[in-house]
N, C-alpha and C positions, 0 to 999 in steps of 0.2 A: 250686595251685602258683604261686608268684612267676614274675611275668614275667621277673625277674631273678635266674633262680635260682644266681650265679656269685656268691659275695660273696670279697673278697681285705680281707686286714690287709697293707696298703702301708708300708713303710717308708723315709723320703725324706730328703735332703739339698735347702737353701734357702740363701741367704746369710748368713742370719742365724742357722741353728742347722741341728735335726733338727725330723723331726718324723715322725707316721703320720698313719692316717686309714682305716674301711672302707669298700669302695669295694663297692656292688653288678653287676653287666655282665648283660648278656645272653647271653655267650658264653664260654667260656674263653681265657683271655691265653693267646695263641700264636704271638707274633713280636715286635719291638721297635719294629716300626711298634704295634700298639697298647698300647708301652710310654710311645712317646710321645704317643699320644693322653688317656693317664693324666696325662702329666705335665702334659699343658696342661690334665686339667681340674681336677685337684690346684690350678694355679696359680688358675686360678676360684675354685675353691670357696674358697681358704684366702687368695685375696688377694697372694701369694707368687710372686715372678719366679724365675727359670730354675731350675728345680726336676730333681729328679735322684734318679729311684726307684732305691733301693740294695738293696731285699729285697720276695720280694711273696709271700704265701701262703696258700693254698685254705684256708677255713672247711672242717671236717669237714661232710659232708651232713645230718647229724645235729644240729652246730650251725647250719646255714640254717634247716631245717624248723623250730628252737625258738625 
C-alpha cells in the first residue's frame, strides 16, 4: 500500500487564473489548518503566490489502488 494512501483533485484560485493539481497526503484533510498547509505547498510546487483552494476531493479507493 502507498505510504500516501489520501490522494485529492485540488481545485485553486492564484492571481493570475485557476488552476488544479493532485495532491497525495498521508492523512485525510480535516480542518483548514491543513488547508492551508496545501496552499503553501500548492504555491511550491506550482511557483504561484497567494494561492486559494476553492474545491478539494477524495480519489474513490478504487482509483488510488489503480
Amino acid at each position: 500500500m502507498s505510504e500516501k494512501p489520501y490522494r485529492y483533485f485540488i481545485s485553486f484560485f492564484h492571481p493570475n487564473g485557476f488552476g488544479n493539481i493532485d495532491i497525495a497526503l498521508k492523512k485525510p484533510i480535516e480542518n483548514s489548518i491543513e488547508i492551508e498547509l496545501i496552499e503553501e505547498e500548492i504555491s511550491r510546487i506550482k511557483g504561484y503566490s497567494d494561492i486559494t483552494v476553492i474545491n478539494f476531493k477524495l480519489f474513490d479507493k478504487s482509483e488510488v489502488q489503480a
